[in-house]
matplotlib code that plots the C-alpha trace (Angstrom):
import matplotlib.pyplot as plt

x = [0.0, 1.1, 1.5, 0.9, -0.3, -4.5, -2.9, -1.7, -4.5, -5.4, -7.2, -7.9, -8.7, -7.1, -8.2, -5.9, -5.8, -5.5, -2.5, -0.4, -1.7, 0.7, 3.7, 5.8, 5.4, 5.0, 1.7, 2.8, 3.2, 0.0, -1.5, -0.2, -1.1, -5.1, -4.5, -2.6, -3.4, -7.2, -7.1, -4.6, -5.2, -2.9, -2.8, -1.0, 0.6, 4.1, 4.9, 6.7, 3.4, 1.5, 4.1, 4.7, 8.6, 10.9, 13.7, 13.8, 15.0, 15.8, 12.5, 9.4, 6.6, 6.5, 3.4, 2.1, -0.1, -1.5, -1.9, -4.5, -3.5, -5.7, -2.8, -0.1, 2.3, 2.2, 4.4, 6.8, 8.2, 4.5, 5.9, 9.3, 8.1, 5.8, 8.5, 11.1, 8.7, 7.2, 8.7, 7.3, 8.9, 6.5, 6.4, 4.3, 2.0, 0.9, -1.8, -3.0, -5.9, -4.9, -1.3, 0.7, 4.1, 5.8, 8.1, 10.5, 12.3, 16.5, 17.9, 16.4, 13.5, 13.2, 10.4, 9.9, 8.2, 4.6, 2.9, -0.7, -2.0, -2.7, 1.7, 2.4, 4.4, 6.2, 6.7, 7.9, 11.4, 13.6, 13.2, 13.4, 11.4, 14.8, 15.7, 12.6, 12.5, 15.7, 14.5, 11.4, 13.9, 15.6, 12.5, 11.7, 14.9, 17.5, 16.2, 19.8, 19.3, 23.2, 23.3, 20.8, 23.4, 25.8, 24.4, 27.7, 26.8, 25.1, 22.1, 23.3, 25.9, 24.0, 22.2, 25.6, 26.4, 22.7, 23.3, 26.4, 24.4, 22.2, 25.3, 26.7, 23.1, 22.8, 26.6, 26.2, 22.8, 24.4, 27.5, 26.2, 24.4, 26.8, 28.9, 25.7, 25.1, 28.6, 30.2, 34.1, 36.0, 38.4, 35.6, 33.8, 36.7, 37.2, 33.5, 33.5, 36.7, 34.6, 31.3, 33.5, 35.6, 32.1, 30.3, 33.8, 33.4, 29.4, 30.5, 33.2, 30.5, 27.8, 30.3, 31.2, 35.2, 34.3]
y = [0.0, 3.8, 4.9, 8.3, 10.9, 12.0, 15.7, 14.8, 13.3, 15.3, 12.8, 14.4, 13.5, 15.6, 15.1, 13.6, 16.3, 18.8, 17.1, 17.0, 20.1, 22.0, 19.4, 19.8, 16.3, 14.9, 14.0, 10.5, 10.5, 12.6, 9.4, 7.0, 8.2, 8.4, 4.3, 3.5, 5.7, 5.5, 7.9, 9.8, 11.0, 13.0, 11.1, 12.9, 16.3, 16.1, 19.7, 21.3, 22.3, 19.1, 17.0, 19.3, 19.6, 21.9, 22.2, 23.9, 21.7, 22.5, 20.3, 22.5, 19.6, 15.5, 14.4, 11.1, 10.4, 7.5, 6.6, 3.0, 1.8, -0.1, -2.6, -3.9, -3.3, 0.3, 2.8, 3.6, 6.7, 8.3, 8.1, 9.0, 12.4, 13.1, 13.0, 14.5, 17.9, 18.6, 20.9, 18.6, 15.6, 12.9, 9.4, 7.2, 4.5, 2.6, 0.3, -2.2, -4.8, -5.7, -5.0, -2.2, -1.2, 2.3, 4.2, 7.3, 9.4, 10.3, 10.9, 7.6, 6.3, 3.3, 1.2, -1.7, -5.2, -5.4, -6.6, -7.3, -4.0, -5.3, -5.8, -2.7, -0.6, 3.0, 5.0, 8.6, 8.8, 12.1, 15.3, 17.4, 16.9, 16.6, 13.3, 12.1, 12.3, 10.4, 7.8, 7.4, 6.8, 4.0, 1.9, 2.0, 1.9, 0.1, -3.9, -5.0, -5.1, -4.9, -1.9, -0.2, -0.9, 0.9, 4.2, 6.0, 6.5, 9.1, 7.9, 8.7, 6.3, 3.6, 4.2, 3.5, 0.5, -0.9, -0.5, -2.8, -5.2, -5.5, -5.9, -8.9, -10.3, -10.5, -11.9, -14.8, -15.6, -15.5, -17.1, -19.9, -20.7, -20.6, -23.1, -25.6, -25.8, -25.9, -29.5, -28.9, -28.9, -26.5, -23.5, -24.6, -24.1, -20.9, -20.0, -21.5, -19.2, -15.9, -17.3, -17.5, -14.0, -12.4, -13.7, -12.2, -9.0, -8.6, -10.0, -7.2, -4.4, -5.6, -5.7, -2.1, -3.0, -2.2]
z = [0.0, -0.4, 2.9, 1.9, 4.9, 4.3, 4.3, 0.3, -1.2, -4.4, -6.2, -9.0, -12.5, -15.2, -18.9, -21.2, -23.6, -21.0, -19.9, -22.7, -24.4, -22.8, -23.1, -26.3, -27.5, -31.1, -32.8, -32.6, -28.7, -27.8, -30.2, -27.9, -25.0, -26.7, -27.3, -24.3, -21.5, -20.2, -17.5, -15.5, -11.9, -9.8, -6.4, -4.3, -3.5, -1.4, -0.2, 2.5, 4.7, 4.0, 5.4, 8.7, 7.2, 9.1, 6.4, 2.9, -0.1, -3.9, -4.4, -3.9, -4.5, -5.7, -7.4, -7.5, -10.9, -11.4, -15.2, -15.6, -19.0, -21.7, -22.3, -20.6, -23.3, -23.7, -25.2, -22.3, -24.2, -22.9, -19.4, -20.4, -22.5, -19.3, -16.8, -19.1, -20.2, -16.6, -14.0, -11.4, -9.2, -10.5, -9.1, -11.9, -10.9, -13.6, -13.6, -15.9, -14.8, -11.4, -11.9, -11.5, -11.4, -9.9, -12.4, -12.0, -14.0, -13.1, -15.9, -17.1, -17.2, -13.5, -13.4, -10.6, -11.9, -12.2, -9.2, -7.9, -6.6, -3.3, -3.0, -3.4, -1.3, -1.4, 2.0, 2.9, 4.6, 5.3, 6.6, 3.2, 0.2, -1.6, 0.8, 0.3, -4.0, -3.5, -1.3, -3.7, -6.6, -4.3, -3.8, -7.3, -8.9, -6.4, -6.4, -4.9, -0.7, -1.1, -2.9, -0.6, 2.2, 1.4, 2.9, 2.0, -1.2, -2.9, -4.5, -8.3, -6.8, -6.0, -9.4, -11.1, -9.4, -9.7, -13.3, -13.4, -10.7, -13.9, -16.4, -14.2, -13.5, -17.2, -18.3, -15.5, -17.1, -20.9, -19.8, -17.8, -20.6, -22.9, -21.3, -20.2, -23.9, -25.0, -26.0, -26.4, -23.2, -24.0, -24.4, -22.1, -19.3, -20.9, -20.3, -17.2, -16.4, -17.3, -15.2, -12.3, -12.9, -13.3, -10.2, -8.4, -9.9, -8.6, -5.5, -4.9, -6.4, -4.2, -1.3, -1.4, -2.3, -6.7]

ax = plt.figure().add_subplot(projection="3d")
ax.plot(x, y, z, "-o")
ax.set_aspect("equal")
plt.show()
């Protein structure tokens, strides 16, 4: 569940049109996001006075929209152009069915898996909007508990090494298989040679020592 306080509840519905008619975005997107997006619904409004916060912060407010889709497999350059053309902090949560799956924008777009609705999770932690955007973007982008350890690092930090997390992940996967399907010995040591450098090398990253 979003544990969200009562005090930023907006709940309100904007038109489609309305939304993008002031976003510069091609005739092809503002199409897709007619076929794709059924409605869009800013959730929630996280400001300074409605969450009793002491301390200033470069971030002024963080909206939560919530975009319900009409298929699963939707354009994700909708979410993308949205994030990228609005002034606003915006935390996405899409929802298809009863799935749904949290998105954010850093330089990139971040996305979590899809989950049943009823799974979901996303919480408030700091005492500045600014610590809490950034703690928003860990719980949607950061899926390594071991790189959410490693509180000494910024979190564009922990971004960077999330990415190579991935980059291991997916050389292990491609390698391992390589060598399961592979018949001569020889390459098959040598593959079995990389599987085992690789697993070292996310082993240091995840360990802080990369």
């Amino acid at each position: 569940m979003l544990n969200f306080p009562e005090s930023t509840k907006v709940h309100k519905r904007i038109p489609k049109e309305a939304f993008y008619r002031h976003l510069p975005l091609s005739a092809a997107l503002k199409e897709k996001i007619v076929s794709d997006v059924e409605t869009i619904i800013v959730e929630n409004s996280l400001k300074k006075e409605n969450l009793n916060l002491a301390d200033d912060s470069d971030v002024r407010e963080i909206l939560l929209l919530s975009i319900r889709l009409k298929k699963q497999d939707f354009d994700r350059k909708i979410v993308e152009a949205i994030a990228r053309q609005n002034l606003h902090k915006l935390v996405f949560l899409l929802v298809y069915e009863d799935k749904c799956q949290l998105a954010v924008y850093h330089s990139k777009m971040y996305s979590t898996d899809w989950i049943k609705e009823k799974d979901l999770t996303l919480t408030l932690s700091g005492d500045t909007l600014a610590e809490i955007w950034d703690d928003l973007i860990r719980q949607i982008a950061i899926s390594s508990k071991a790189v959410l350890r490693q509180k000494d690092y910024t979190v564009n930090e922990q971004l960077k090494i999330q990415d190579e997390v991935n980059r291991f992940n997916k050389l292990i996967q491609k390698t391992a298989k390589a060598a399961w399907k592979e018949q001569q010995p020889k390459k098959r040591f040598e593959l079995y040679t990389k599987l085992q450098k690789y697993k070292k090398q996310l082993e240091e990253l995840t360990n802080g020592k990369a």
